[in-house]
N, C-alpha and C positions, 0 to 999 in steps of 0.2 A: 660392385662389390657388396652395399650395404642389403639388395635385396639376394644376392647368393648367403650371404649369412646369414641373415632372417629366414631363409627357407629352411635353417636347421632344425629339429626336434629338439622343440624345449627351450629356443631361444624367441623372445618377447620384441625387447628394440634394439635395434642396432644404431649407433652412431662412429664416422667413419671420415677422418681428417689424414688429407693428402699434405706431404709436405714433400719438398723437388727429393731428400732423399730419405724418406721414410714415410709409410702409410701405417697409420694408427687406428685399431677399430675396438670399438668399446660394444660389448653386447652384455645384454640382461637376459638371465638365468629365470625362467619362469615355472619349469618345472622339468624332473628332470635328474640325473644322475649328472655331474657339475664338469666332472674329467671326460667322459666322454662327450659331454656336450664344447666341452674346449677344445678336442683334441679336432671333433667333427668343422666347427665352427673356422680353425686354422687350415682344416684341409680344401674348405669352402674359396677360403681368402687366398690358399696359393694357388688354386685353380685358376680364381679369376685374374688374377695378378700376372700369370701365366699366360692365359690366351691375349693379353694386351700386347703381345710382342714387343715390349720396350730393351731399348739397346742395352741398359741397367736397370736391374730390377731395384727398384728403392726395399728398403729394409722394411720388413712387415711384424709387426705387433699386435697380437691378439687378446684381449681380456674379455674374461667373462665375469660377473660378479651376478650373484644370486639377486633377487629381488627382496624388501623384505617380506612377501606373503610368503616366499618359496621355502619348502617344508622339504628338506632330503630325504630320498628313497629310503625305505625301511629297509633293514639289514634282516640277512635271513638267520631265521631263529638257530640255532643250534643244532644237531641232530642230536635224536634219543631215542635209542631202542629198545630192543632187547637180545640174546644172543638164540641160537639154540636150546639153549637149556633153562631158558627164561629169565637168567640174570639182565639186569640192566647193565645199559652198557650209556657211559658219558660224551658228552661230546669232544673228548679226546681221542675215544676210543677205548678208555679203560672202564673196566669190567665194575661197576660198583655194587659192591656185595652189602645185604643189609638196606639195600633200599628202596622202598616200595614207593614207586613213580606211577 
């Protein structure tokens, strides 16, 4: 389980404690957008969890927590145009008049 989670994008170290009814896995966030590296990271751990064929699946717990060098993805800028008619337009989408961007 510890190296199908580590093979995720963006995840650094994984550590991975079995208990008779619960499997716990702790991974670090190295870089990386945080939700889809969590979401991947769970889908990693039910696969393997899965192909073990056990008679009960023990309950599975997934965390990720960021490293502290980890810097999150930039957020995209805003859009800003212009219209047809050369008005600016904001990133709402409204028309803003009177202002030279």
């Amino acid at each position: 389980m510890r190296d199908a989670v580590a093979a995720t994008a963006g995840i650094d170290a994984v550590t991975v404690r079995v208990r008779r009814h619960r499997v716990a896995v702790r991974a670090h966030l190295a870089f990386g957008d945080r939700a889809t590296a969590r979401e991947k990271a769970r889908e990693a751990a039910r696969r393997t969890l899965g192909d073990c064929s056990l008679r009960h699946a023990p309950r599975l717990r997934v965390r990720v927590r960021p490293q502290p060098s980890w810097d999150p993805p930039p957020t995209p800028a805003p859009h800003q145009g212009t219209t047809q008619n050369g008005q600016s337009v904001g990133a709402t989408g409204t028309v803003l008049e009177g202002m030279n961007l």
